[in-house]
PDB file of N, CA, C and O in Angstrom:
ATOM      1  N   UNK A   1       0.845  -1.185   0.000  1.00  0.00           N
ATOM      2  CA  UNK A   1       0.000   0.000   0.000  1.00  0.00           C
ATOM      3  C   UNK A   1       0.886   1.243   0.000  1.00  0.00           C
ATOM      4  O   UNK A   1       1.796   1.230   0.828  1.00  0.00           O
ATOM      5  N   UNK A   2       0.775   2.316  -0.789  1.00  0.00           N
ATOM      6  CA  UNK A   2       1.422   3.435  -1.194  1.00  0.00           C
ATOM      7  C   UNK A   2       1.022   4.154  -0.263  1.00  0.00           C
ATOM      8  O   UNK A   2      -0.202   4.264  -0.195  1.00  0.00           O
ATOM      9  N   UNK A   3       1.867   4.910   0.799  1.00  0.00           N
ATOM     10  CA  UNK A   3       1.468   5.797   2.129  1.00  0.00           C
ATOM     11  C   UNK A   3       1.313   7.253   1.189  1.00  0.00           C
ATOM     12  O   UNK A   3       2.313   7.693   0.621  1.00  0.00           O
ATOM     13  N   UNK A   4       0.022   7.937   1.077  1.00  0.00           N
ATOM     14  CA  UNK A   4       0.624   9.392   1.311  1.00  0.00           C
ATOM     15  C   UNK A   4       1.230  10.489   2.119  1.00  0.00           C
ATOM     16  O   UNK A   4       1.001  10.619   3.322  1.00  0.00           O
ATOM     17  N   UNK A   5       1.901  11.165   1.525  1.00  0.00           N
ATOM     18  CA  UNK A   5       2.256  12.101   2.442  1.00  0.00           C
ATOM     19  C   UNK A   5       1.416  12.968   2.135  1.00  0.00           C
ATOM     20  O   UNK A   5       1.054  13.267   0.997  1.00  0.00           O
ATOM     21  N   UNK A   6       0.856  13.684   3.744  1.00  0.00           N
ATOM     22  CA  UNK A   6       0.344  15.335   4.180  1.00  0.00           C
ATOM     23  C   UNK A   6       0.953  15.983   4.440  1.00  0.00           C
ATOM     24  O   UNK A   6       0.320  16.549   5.331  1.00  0.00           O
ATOM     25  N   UNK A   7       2.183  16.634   4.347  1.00  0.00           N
ATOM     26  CA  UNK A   7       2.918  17.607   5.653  1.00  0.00           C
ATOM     27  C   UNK A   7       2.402  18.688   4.398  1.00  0.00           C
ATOM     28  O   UNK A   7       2.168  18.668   3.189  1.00  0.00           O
ATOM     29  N   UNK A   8       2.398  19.754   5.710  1.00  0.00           N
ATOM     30  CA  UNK A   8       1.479  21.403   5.179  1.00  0.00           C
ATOM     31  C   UNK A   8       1.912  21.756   3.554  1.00  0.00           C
ATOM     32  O   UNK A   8       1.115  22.099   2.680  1.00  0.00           O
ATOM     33  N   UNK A   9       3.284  21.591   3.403  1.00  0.00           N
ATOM     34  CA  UNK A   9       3.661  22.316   2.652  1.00  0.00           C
ATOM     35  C   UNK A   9       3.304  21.513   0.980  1.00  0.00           C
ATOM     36  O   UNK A   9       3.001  21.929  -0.138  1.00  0.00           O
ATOM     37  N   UNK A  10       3.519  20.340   1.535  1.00  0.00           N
ATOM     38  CA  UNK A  10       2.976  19.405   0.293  1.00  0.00           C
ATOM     39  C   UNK A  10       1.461  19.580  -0.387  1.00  0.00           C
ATOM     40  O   UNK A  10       1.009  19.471  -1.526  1.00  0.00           O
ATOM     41  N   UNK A  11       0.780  19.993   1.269  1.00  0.00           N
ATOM     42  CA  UNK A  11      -0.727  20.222   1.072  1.00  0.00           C
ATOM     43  C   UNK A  11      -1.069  21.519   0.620  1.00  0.00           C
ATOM     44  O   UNK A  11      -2.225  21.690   0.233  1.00  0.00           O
ATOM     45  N   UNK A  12      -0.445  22.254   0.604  1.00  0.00           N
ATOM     46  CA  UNK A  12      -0.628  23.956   0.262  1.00  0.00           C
ATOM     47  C   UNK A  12       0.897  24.569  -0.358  1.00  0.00           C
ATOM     48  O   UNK A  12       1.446  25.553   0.136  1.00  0.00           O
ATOM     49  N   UNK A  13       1.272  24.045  -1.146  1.00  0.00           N
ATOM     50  CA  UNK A  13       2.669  24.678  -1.841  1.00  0.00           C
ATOM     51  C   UNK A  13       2.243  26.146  -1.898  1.00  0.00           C
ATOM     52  O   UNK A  13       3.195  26.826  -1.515  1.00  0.00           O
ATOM     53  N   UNK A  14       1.182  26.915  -2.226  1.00  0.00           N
ATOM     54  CA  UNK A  14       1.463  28.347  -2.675  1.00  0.00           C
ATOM     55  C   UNK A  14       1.197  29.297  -1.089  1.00  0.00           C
ATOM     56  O   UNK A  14       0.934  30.499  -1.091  1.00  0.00           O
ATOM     57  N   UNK A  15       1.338  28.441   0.200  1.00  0.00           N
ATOM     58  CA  UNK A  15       1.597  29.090   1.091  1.00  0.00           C
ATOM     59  C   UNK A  15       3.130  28.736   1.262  1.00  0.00           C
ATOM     60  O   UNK A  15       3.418  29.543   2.146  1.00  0.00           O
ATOM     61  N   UNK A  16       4.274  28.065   0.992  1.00  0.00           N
ATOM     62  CA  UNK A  16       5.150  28.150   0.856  1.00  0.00           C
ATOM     63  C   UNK A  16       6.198  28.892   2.328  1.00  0.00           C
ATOM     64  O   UNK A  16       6.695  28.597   3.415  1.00  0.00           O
ATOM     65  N   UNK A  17       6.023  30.055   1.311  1.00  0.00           N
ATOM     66  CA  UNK A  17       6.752  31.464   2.486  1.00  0.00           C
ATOM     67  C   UNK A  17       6.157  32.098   3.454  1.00  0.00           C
ATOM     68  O   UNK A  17       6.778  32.687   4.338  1.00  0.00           O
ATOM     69  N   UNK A  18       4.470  32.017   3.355  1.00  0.00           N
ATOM     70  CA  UNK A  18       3.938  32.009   4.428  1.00  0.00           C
ATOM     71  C   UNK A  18       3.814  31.176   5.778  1.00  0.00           C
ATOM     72  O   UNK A  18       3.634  31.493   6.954  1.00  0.00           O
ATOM     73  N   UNK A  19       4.011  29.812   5.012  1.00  0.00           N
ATOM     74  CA  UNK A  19       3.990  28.808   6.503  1.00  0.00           C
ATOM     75  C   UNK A  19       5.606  29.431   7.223  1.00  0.00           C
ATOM     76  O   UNK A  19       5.599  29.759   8.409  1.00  0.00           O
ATOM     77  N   UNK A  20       6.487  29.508   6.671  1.00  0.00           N
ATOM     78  CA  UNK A  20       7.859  29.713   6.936  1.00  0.00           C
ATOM     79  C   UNK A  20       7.707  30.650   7.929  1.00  0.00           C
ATOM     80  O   UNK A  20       7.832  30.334   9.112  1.00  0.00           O
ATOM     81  N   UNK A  21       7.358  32.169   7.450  1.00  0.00           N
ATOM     82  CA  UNK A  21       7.107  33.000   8.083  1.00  0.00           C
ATOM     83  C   UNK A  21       6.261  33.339   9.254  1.00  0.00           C
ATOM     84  O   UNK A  21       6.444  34.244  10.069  1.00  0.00           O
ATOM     85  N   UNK A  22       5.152  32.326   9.197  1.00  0.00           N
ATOM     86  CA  UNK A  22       4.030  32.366  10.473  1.00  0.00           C
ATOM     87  C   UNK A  22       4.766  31.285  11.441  1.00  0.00           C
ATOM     88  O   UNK A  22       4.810  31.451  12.660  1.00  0.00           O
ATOM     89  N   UNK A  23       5.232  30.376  10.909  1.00  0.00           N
ATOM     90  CA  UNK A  23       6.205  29.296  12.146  1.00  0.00           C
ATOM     91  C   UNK A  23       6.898  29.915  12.361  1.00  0.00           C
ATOM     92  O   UNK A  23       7.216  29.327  13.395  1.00  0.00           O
ATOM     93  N   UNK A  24       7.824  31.049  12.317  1.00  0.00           N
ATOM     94  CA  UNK A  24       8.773  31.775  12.648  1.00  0.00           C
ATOM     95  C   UNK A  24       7.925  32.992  14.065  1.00  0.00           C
ATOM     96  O   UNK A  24       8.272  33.110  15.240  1.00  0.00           O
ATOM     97  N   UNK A  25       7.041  33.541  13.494  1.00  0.00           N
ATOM     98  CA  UNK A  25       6.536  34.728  13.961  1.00  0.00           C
ATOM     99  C   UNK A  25       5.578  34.601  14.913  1.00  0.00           C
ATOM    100  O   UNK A  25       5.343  35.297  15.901  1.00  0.00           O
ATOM    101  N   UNK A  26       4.814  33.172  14.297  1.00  0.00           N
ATOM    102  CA  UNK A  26       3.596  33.134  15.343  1.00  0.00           C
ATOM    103  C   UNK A  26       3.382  32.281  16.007  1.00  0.00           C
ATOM    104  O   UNK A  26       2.620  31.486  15.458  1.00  0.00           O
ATOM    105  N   UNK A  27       3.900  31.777  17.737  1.00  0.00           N
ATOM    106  CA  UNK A  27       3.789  31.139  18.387  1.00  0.00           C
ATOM    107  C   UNK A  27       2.336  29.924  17.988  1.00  0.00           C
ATOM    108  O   UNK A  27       2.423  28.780  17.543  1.00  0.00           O
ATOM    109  N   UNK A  28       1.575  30.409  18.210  1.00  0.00           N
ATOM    110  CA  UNK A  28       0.226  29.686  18.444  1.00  0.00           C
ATOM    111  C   UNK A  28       0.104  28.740  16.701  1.00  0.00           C
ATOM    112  O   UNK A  28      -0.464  27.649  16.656  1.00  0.00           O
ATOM    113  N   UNK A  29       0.808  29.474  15.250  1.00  0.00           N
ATOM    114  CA  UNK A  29       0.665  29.031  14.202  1.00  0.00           C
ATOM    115  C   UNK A  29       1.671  28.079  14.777  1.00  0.00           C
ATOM    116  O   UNK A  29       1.039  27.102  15.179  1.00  0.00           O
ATOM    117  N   UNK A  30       3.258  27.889  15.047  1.00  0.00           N
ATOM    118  CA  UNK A  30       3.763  26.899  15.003  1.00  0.00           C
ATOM    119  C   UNK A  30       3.422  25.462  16.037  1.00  0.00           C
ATOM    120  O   UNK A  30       3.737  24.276  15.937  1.00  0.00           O
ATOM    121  N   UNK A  31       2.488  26.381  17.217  1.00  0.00           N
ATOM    122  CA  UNK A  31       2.084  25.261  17.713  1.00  0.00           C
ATOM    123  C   UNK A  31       1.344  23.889  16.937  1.00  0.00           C
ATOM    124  O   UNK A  31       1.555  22.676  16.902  1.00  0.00           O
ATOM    125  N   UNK A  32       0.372  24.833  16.355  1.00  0.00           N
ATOM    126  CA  UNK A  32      -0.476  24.483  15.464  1.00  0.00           C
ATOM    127  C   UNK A  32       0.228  23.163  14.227  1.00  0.00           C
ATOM    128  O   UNK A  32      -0.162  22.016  14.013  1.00  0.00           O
ATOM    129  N   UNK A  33       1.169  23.811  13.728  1.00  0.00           N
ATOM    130  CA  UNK A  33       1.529  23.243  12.834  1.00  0.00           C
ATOM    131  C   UNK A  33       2.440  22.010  13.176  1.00  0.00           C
ATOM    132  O   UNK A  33       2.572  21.121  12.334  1.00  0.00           O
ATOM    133  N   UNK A  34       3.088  21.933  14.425  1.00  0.00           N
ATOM    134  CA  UNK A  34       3.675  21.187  15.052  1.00  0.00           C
ATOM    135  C   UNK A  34       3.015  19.420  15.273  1.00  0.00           C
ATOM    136  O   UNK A  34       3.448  18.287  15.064  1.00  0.00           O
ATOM    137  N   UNK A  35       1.423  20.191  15.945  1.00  0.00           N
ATOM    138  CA  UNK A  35       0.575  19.459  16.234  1.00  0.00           C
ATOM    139  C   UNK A  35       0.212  18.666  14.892  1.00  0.00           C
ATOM    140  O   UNK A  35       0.572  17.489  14.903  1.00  0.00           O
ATOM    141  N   UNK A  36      -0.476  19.136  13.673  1.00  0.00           N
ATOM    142  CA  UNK A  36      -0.511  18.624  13.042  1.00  0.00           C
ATOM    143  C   UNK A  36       0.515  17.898  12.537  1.00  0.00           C
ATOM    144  O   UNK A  36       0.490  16.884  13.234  1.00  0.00           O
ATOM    145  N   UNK A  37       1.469  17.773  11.703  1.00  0.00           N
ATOM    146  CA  UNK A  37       2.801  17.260  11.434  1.00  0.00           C
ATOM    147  C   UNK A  37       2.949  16.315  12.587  1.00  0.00           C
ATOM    148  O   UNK A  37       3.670  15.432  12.121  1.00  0.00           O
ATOM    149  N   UNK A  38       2.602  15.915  14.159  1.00  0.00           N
ATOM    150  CA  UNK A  38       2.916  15.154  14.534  1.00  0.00           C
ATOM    151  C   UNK A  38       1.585  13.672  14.553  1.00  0.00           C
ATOM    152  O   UNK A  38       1.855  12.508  14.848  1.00  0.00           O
ATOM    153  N   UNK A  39       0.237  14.192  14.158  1.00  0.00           N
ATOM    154  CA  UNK A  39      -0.649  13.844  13.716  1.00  0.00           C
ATOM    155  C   UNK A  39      -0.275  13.129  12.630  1.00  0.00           C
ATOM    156  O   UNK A  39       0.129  11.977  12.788  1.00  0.00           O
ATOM    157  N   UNK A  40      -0.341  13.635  11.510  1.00  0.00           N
ATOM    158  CA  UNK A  40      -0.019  13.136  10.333  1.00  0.00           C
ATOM    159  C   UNK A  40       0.963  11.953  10.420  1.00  0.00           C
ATOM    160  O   UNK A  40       0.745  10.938   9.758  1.00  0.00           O
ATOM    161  N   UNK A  41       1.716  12.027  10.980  1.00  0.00           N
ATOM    162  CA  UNK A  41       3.406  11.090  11.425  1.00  0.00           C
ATOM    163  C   UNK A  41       2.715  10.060  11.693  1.00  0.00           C
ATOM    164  O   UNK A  41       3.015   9.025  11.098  1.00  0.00           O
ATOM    165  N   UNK A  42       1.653  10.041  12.609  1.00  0.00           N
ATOM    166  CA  UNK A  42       0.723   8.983  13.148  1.00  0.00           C
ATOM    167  C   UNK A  42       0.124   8.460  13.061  1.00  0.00           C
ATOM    168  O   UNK A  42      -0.156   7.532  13.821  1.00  0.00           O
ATOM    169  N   UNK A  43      -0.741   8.967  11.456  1.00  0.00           N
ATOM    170  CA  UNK A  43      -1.187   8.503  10.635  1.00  0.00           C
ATOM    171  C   UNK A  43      -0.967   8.124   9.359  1.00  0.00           C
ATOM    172  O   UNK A  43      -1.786   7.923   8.462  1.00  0.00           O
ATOM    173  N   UNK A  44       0.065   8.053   9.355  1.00  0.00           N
ATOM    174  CA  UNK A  44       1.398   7.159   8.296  1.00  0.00           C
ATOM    175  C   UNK A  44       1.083   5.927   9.121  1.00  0.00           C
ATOM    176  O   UNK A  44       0.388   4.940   8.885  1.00  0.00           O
ATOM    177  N   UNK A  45       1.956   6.367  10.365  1.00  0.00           N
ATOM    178  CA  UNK A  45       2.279   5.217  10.893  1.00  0.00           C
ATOM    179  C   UNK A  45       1.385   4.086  11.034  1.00  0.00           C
ATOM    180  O   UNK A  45       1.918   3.009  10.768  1.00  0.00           O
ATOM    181  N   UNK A  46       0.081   4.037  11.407  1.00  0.00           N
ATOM    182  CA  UNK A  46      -1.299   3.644  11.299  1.00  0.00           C
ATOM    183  C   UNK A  46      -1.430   3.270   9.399  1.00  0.00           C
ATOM    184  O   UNK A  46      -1.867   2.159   9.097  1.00  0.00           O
ATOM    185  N   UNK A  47      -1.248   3.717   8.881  1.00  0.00           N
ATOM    186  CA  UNK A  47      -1.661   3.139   7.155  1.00  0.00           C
ATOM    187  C   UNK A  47      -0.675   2.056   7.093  1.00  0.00           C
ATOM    188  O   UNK A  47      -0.931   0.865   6.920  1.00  0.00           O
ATOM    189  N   UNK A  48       0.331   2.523   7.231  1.00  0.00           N
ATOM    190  CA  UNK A  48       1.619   1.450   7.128  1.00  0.00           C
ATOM    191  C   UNK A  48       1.596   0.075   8.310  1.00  0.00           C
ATOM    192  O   UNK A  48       2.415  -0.844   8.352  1.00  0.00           O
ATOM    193  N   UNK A  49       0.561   0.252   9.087  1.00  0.00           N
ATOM    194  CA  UNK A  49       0.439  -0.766   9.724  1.00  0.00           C
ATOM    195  C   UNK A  49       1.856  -1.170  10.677  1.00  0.00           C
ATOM    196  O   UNK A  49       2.067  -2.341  10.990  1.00  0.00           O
ATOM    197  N   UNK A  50       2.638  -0.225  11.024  1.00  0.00           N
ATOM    198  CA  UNK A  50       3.931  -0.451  11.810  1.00  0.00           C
ATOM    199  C   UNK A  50       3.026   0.339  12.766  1.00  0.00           C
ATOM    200  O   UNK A  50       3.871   1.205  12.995  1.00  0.00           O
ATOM    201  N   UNK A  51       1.942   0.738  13.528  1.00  0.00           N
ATOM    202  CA  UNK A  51       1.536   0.828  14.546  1.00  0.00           C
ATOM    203  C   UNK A  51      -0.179   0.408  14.250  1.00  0.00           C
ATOM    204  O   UNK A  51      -0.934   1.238  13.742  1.00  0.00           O
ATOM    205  N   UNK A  52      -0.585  -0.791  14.589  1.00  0.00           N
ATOM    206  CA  UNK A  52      -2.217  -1.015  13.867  1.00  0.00           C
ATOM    207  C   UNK A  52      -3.037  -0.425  14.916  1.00  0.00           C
ATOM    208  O   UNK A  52      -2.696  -0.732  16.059  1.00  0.00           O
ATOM    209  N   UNK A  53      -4.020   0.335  14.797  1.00  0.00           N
ATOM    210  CA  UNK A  53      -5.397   0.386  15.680  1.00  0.00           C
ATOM    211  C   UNK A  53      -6.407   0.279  14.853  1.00  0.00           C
ATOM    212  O   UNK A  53      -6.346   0.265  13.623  1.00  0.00           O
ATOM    213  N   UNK A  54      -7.494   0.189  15.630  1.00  0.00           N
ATOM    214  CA  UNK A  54      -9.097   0.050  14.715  1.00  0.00           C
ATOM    215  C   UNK A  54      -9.359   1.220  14.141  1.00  0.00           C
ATOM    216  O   UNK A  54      -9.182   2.375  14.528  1.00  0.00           O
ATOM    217  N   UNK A  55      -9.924   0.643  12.900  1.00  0.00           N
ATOM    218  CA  UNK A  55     -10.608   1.588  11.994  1.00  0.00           C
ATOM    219  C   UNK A  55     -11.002   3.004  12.844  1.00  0.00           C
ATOM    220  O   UNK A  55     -10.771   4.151  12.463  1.00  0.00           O
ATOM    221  N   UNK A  56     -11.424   2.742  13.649  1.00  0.00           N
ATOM    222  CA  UNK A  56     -12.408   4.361  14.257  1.00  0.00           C
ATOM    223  C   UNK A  56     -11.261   5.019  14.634  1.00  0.00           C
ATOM    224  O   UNK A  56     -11.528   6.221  14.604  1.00  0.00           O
ATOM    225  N   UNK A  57     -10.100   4.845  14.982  1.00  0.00           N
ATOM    226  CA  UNK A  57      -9.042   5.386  15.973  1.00  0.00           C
ATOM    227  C   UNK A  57      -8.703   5.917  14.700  1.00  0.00           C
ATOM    228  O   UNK A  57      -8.889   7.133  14.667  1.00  0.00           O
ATOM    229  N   UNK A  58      -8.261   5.425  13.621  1.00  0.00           N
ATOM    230  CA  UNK A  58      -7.379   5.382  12.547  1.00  0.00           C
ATOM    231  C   UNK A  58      -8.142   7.447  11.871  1.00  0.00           C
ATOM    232  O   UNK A  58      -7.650   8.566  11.729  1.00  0.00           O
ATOM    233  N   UNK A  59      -9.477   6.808  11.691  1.00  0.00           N
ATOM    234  CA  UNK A  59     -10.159   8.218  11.239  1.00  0.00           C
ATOM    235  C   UNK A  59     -10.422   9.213  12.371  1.00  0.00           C
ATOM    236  O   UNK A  59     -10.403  10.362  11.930  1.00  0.00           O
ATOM    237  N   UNK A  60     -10.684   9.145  13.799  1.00  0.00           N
ATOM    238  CA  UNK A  60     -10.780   9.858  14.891  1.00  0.00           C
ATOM    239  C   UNK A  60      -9.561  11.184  14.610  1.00  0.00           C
ATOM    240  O   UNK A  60      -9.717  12.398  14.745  1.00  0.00           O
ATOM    241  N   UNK A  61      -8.089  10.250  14.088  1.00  0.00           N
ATOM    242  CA  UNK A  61      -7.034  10.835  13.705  1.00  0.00           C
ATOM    243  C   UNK A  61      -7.065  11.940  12.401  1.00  0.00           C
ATOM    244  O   UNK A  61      -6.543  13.054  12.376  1.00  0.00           O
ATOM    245  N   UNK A  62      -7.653  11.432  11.596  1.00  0.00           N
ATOM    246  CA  UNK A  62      -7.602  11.975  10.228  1.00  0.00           C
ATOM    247  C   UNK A  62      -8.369  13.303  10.646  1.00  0.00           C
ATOM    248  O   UNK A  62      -7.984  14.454  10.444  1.00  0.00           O
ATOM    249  N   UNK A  63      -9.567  12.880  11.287  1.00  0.00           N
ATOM    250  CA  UNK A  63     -10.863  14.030  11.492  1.00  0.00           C
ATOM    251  C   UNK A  63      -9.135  15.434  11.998  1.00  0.00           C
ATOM    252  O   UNK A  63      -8.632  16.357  11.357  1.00  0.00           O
ATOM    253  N   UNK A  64      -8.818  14.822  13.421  1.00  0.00           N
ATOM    254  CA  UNK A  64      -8.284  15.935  13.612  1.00  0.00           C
ATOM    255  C   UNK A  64      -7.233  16.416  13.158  1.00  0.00           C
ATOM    256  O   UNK A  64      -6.640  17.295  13.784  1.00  0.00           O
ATOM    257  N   UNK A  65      -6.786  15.946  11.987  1.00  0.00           N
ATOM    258  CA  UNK A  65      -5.767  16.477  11.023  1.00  0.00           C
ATOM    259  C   UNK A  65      -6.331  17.436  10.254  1.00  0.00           C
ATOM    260  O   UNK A  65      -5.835  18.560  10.179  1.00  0.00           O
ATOM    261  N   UNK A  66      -7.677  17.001   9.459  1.00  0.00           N
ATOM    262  CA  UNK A  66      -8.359  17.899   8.944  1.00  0.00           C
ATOM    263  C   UNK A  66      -8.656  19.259   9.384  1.00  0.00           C
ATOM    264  O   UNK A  66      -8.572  20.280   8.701  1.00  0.00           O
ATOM    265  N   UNK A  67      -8.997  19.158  10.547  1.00  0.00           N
ATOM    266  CA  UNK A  67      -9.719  20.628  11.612  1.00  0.00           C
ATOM    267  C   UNK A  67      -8.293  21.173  11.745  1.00  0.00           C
ATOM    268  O   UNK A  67      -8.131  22.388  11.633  1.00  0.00           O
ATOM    269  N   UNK A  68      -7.539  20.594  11.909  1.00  0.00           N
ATOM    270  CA  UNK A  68      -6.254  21.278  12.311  1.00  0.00           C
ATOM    271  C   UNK A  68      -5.217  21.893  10.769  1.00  0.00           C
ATOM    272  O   UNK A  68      -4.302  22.710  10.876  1.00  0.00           O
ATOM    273  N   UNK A  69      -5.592  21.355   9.651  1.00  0.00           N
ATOM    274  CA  UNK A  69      -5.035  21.764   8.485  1.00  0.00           C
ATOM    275  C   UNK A  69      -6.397  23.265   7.632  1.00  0.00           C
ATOM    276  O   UNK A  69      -6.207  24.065   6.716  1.00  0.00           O
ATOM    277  N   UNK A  70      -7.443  23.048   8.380  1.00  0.00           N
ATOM    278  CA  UNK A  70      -8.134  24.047   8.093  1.00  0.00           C
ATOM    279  C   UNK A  70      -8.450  25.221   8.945  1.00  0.00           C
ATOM    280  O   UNK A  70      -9.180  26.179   8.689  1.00  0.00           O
ATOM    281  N   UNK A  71      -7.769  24.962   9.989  1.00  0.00           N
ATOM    282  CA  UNK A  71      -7.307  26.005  11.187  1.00  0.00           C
ATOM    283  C   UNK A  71      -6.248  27.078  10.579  1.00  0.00           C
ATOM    284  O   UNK A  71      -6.163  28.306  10.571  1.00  0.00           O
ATOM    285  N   UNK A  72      -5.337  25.780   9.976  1.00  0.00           N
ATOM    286  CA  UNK A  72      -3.947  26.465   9.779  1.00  0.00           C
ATOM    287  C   UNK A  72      -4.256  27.450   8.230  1.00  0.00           C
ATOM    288  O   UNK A  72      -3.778  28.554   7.971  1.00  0.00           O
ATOM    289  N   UNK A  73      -4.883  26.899   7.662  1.00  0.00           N
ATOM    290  CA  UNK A  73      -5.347  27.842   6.671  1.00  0.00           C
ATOM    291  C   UNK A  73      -5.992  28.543   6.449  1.00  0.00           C
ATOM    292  O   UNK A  73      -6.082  28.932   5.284  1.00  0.00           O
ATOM    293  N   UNK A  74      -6.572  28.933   7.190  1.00  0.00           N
ATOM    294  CA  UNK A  74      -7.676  30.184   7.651  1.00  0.00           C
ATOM    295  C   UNK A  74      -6.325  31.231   8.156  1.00  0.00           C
ATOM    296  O   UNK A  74      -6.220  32.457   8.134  1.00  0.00           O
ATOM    297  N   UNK A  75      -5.564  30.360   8.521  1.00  0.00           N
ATOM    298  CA  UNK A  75      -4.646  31.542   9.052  1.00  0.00           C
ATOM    299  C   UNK A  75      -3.600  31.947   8.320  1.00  0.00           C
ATOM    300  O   UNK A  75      -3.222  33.119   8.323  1.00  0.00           O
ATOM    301  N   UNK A  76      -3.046  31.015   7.633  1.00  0.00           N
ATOM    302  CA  UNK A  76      -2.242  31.098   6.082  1.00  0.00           C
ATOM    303  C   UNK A  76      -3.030  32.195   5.446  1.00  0.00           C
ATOM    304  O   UNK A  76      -2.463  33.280   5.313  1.00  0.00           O
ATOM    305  N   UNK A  77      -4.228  32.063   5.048  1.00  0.00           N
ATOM    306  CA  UNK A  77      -5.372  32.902   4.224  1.00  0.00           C
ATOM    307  C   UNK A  77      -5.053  34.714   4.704  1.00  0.00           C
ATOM    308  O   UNK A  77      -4.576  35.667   4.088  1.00  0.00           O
ATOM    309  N   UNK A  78      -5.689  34.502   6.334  1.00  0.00           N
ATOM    310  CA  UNK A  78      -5.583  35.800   6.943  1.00  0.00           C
ATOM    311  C   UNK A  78      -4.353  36.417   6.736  1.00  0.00           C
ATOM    312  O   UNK A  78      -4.287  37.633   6.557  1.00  0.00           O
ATOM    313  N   UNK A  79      -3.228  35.592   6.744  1.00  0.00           N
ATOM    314  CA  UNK A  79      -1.607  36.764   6.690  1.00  0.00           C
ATOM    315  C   UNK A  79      -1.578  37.020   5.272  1.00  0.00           C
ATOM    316  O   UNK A  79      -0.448  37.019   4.784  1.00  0.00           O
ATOM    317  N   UNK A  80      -2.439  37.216   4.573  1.00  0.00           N
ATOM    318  CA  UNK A  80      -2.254  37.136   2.728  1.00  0.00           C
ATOM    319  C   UNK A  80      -2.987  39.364   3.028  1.00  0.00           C
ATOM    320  O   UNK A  80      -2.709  40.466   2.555  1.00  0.00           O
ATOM    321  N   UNK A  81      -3.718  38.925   3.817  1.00  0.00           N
ATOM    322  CA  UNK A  81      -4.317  39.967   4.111  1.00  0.00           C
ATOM    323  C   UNK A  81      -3.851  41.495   4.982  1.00  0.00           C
ATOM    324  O   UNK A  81      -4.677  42.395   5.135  1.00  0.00           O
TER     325      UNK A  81
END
């Protein structure tokens, strides 16, 4: 099974210099982004089956990757502004 990768930048290339710049500048964005990226890691790890849990755990995960990659882009969005 072919793992994808999520990390932010893969997921949003034309924030680029913005993620750079808000992980640099904005505490609460790099928290943010931290969190996710360590999410994601976890949900590799979970596809790849080098850590198995049940189905519900597996998406419980995804859900909060999602909320947390559309957090981060609302805020990517806002520094455009």
């Amino acid at each position: 099974m072919t793992i994808e990768h999520h990390d932010l930048v893969h997921e949003l290339p034309e924030f680029r210099d913005a993620i750079h710049e808000l992980k640099v500048k904005d505490a609460h964005f790099a928290r943010l982004f931290d969190e996710y990226h360590d999410i994601t890691k976890e949900v590799e790890r979970m596809q790849a089956e080098i850590e198995p849990v049940a189905t519900r755990v597996e998406e419980d995960y995804k859900l909060k990757r999602l909320q947390l990659k559309d957090e981060l882009y609302a805020m990517l969005r806002a520094s455009r502004n």
